[in-house]
DRENDO-1510 file (C-alpha; in Angstrom, 1 decimal, always signed):
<recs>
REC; n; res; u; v; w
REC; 1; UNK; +34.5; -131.5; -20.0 .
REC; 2; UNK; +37.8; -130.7; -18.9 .
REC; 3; UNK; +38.0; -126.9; -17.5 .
REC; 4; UNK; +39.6; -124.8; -20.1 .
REC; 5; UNK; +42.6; -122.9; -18.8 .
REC; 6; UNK; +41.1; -119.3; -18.7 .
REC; 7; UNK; +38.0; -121.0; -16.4 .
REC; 8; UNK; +41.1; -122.9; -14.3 .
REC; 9; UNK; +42.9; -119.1; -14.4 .
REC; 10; UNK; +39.3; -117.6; -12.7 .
REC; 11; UNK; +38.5; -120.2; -10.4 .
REC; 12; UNK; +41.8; -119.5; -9.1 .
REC; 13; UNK; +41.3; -115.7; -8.9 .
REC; 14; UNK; +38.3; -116.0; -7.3 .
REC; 15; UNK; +38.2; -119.4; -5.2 .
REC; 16; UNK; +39.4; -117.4; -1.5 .
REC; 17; UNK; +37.2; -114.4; -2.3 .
REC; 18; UNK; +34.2; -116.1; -2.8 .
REC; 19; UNK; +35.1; -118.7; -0.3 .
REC; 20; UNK; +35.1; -115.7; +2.5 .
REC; 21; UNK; +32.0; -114.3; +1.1 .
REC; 22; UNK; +30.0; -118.0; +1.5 .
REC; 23; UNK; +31.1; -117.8; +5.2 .
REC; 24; UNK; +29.8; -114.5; +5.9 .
REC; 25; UNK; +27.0; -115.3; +4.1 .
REC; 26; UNK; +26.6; -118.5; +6.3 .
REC; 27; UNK; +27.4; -116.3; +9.8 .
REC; 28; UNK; +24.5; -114.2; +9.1 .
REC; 29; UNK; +21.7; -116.5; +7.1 .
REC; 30; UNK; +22.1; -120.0; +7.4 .
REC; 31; UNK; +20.0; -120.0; +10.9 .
REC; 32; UNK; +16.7; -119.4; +8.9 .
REC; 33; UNK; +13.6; -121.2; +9.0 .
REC; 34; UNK; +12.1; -120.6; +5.3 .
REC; 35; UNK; +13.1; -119.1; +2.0 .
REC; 36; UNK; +11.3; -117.5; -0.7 .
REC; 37; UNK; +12.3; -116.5; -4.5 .
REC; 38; UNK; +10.8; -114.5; -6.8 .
REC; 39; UNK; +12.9; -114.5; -9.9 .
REC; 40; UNK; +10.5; -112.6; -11.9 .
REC; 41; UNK; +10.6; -109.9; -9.4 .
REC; 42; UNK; +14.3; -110.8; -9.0 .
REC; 43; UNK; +13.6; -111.2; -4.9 .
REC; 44; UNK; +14.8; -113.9; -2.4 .
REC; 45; UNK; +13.3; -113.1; +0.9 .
REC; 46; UNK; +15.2; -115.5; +4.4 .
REC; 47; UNK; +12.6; -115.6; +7.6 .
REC; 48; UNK; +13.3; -116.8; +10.7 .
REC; 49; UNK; +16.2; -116.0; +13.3 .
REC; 50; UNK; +18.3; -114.6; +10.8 .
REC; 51; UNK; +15.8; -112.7; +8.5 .
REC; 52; UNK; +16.8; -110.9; +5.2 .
REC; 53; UNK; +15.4; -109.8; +1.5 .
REC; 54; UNK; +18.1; -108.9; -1.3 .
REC; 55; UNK; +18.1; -108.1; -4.8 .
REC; 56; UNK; +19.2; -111.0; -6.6 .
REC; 57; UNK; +20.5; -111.7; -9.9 .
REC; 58; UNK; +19.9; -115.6; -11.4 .
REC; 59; UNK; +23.1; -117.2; -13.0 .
REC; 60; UNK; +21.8; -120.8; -13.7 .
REC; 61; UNK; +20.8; -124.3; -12.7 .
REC; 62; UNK; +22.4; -127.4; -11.9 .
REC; 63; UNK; +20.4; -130.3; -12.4 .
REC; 64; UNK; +21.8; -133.8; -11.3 .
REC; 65; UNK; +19.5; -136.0; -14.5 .
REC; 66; UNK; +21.1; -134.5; -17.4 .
REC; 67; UNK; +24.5; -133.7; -15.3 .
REC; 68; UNK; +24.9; -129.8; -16.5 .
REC; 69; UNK; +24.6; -126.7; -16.1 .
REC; 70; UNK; +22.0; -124.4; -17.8 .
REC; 71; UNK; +22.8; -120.3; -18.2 .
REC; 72; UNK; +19.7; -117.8; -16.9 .
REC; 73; UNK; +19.8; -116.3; -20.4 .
REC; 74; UNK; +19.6; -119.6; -22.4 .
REC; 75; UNK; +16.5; -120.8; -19.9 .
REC; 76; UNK; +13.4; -121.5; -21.5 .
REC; 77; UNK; +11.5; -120.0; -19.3 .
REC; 78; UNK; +12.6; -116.7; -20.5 .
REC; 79; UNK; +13.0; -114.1; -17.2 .
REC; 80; UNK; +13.0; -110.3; -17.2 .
REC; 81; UNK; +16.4; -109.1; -18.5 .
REC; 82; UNK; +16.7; -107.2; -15.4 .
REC; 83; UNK; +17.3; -110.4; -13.3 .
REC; 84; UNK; +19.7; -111.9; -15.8 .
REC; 85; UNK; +22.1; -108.8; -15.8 .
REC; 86; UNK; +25.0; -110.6; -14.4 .
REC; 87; UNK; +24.7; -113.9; -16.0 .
REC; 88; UNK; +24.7; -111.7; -19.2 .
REC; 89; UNK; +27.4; -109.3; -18.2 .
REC; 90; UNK; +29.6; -113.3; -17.5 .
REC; 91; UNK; +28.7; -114.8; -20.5 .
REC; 92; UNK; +30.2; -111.3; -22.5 .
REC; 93; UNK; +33.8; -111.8; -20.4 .
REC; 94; UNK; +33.4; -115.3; -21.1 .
REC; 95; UNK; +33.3; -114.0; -25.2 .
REC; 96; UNK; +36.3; -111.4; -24.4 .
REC; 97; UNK; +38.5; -113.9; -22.8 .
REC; 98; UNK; +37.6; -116.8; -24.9 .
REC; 99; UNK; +35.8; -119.0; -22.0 .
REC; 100; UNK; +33.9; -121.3; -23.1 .
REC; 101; UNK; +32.6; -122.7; -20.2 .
REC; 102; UNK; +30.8; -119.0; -19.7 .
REC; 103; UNK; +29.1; -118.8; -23.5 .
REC; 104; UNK; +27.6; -122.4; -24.3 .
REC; 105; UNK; +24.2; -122.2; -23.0 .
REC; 106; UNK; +24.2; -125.8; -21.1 .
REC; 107; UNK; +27.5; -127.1; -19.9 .
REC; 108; UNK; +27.9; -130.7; -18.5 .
REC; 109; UNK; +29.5; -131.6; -15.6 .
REC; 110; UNK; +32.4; -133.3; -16.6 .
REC; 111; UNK; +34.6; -134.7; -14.2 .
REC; 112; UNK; +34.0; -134.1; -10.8 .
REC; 113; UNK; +35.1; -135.4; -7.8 .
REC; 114; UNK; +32.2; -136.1; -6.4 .
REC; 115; UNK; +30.3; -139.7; -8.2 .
REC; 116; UNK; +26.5; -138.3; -6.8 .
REC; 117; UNK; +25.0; -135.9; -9.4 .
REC; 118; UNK; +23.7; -134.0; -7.0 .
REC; 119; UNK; +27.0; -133.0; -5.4 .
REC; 120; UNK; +28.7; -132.9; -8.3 .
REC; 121; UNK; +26.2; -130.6; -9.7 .
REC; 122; UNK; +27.4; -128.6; -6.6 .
REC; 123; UNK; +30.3; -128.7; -7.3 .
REC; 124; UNK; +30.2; -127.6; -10.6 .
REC; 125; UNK; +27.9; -124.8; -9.7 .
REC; 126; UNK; +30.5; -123.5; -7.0 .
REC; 127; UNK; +33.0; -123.1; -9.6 .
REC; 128; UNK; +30.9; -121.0; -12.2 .
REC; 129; UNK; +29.6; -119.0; -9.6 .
REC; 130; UNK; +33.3; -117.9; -8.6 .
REC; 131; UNK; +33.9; -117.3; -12.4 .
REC; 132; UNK; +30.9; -114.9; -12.4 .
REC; 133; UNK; +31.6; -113.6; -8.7 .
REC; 134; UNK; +34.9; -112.5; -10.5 .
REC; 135; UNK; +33.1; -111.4; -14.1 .
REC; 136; UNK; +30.7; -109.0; -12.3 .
REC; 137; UNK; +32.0; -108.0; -9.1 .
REC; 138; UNK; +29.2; -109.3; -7.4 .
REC; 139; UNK; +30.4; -111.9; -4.8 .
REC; 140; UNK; +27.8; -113.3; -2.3 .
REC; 141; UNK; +25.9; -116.1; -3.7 .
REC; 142; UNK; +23.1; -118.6; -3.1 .
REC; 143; UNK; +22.2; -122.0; -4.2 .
REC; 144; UNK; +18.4; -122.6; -3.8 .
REC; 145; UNK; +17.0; -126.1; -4.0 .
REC; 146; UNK; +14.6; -125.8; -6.6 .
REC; 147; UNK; +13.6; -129.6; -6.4 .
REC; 148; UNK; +15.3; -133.5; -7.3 .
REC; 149; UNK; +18.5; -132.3; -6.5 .
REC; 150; UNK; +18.7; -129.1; -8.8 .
REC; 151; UNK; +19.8; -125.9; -7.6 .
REC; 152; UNK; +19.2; -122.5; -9.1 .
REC; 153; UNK; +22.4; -119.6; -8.1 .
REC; 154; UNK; +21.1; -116.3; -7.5 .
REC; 155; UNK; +24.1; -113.2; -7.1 .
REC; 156; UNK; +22.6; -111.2; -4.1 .
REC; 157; UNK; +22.8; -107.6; -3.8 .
REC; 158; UNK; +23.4; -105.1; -1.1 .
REC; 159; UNK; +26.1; -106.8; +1.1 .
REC; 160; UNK; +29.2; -106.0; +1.9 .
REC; 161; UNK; +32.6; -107.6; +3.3 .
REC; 162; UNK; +33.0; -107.3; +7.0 .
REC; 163; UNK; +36.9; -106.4; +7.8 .
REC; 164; UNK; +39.4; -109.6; +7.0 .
REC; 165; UNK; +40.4; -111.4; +10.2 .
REC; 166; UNK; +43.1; -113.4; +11.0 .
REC; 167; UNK; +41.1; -116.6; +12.4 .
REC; 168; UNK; +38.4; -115.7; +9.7 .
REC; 169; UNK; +41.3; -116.0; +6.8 .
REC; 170; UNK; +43.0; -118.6; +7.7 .
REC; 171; UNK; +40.0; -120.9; +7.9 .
REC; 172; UNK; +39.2; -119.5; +3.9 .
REC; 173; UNK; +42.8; -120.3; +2.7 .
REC; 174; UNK; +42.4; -123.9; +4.7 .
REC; 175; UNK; +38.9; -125.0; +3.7 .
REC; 176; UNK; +38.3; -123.5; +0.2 .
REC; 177; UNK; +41.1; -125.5; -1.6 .
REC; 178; UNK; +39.1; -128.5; -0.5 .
REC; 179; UNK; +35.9; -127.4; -1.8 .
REC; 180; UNK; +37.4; -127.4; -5.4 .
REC; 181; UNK; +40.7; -128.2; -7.0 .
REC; 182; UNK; +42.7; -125.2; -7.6 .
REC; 183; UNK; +46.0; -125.4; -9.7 .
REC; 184; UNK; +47.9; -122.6; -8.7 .
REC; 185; UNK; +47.6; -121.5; -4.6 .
REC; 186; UNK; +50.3; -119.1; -4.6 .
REC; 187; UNK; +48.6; -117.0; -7.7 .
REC; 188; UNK; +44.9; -117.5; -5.4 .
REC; 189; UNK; +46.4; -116.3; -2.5 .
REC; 190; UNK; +48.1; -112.6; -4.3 .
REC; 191; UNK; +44.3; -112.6; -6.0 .
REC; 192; UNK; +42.8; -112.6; -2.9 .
REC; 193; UNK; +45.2; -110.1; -1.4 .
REC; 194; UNK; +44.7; -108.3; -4.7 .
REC; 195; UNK; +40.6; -107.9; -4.2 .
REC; 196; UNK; +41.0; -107.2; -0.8 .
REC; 197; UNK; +43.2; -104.2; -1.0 .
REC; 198; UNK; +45.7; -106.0; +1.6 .
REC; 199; UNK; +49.4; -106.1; +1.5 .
REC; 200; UNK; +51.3; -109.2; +0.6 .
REC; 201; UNK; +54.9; -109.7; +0.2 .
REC; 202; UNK; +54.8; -112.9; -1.5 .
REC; 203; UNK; +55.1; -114.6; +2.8 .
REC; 204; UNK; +52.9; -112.6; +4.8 .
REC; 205; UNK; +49.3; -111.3; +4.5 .
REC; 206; UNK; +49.0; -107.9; +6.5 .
REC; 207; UNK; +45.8; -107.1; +7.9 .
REC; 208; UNK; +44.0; -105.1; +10.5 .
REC; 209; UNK; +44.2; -107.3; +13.5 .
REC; 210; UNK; +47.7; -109.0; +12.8 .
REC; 211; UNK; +49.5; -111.2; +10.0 .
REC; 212; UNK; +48.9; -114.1; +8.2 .
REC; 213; UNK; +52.3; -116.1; +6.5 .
REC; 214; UNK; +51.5; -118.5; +4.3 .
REC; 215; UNK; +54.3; -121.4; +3.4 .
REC; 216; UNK; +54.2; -123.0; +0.0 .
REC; 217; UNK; +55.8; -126.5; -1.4 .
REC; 218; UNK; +57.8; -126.8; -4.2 .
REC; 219; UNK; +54.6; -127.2; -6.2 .
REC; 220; UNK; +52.9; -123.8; -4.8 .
REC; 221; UNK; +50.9; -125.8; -3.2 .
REC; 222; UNK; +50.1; -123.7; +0.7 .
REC; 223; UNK; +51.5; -126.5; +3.3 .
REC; 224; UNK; +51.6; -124.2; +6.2 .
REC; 225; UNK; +49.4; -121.2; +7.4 .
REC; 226; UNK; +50.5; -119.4; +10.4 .
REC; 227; UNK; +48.6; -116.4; +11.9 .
REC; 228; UNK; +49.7; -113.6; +14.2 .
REC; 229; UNK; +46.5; -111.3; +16.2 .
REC; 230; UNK; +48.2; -107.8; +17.1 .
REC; 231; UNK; +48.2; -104.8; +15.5 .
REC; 232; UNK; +49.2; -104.8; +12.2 .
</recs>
């Protein structure tokens, strides 16, 4: 299916944000040896090098054989309401705002860029998740591999942005319009700076350790990203 135009609007909200949360997700878990989830006790538990347990909150599956995506609170499997808070709380902004992509129960793929199911289930994923990262204000995430390419997302509770950096920013505005397509960059970067609490003048990001100015084309499309360290 073709993304409606209030999904497009909150991927676009949301794509840098969530993009920056993945990352510092990554700096502090991917170097784990084992993972464990308990979604009736609504736990995910990471052991190894980087250990950690968090409260987490299941949003829904990807599965790559029927190509879509399959909401916590329409599962058959029927969890404790408790762990399906947020996927509730996104399928109610979904009804405010007229989203469908947030109320149907299963929603296919549709056109993805990517031709395996797998990653286009990804893919898919990725983009709900930043719709319900922005619905709930809940923004680190994790995919689990549940088994033949399926992947269950799980909101994690408990952590907490560290302080934007220049490198660390200018990486997220490079890479995250890659991992998704995103209509409108000039709107996704005065979201971000919007959620972040940092200044933006429509050129220049001003943060803690220095500036980042961001160049767009005549499409709003960024073509150049230019950072500064130094006090801000």
């Amino acid at each position: 299916m073709t993304r409606s135009r209030g999904f497009d609007a909150l991927v676009t909200d949301g794509v840098f944000l969530a993009y920056e949360a993945q990352l510092q997700f990554a700096d502090r878990h991917d170097d784990h040896d084992h993972w464990d989830i308990d979604l009736a006790a609504g736990t995910l538990r990471f052991t190894g090098p980087q250990p950690g347990e968090f409260r987490i909150q299941l949003l829904g599956s990807a599965a790559p054989g029927p190509r879509s995506w399959l909401w916590g609170w329409a599962n058959p499997s029927q969890f404790p309401p408790s762990v399906l808070a947020a996927a509730t709380a996104t399928r109610a902004f979904g009804e405010q705002y007229d989203v469908p992509e947030l109320t149907q129960p299963e929603v296919p793929f549709g056109e993805q860029r990517q031709a395996d199911p797998a990653e286009a289930g990804y893919e898919f994923a990725w983009s709900l998740s930043i719709a319900a990262r922005l619905a709930t204000g809940s923004w680190f995430a994790f995919g689990a591999p549940v088994g033949g390419g399926t992947r269950a997302w799980v909101l994690l509770e408990g952590m907490l942005f560290d302080a934007p950096s220049v490198p660390r920013i200018v990486r997220v505005f490079g890479e995250a319009i890659g991992t998704i397509d995103v209509t409108d960059h000039r709107r996704a970067v005065g979201s971000w700076a919007s959620l972040r609490g940092v200044p933006w003048d429509g050129r220049t990001l001003t943060l803690p350790d220095g500036t980042v100015s961001v160049e767009f084309d005549e499409l709003g499309r960024i073509r150049n990203l230019q950072g500064s360290a130094g006090p801000a």
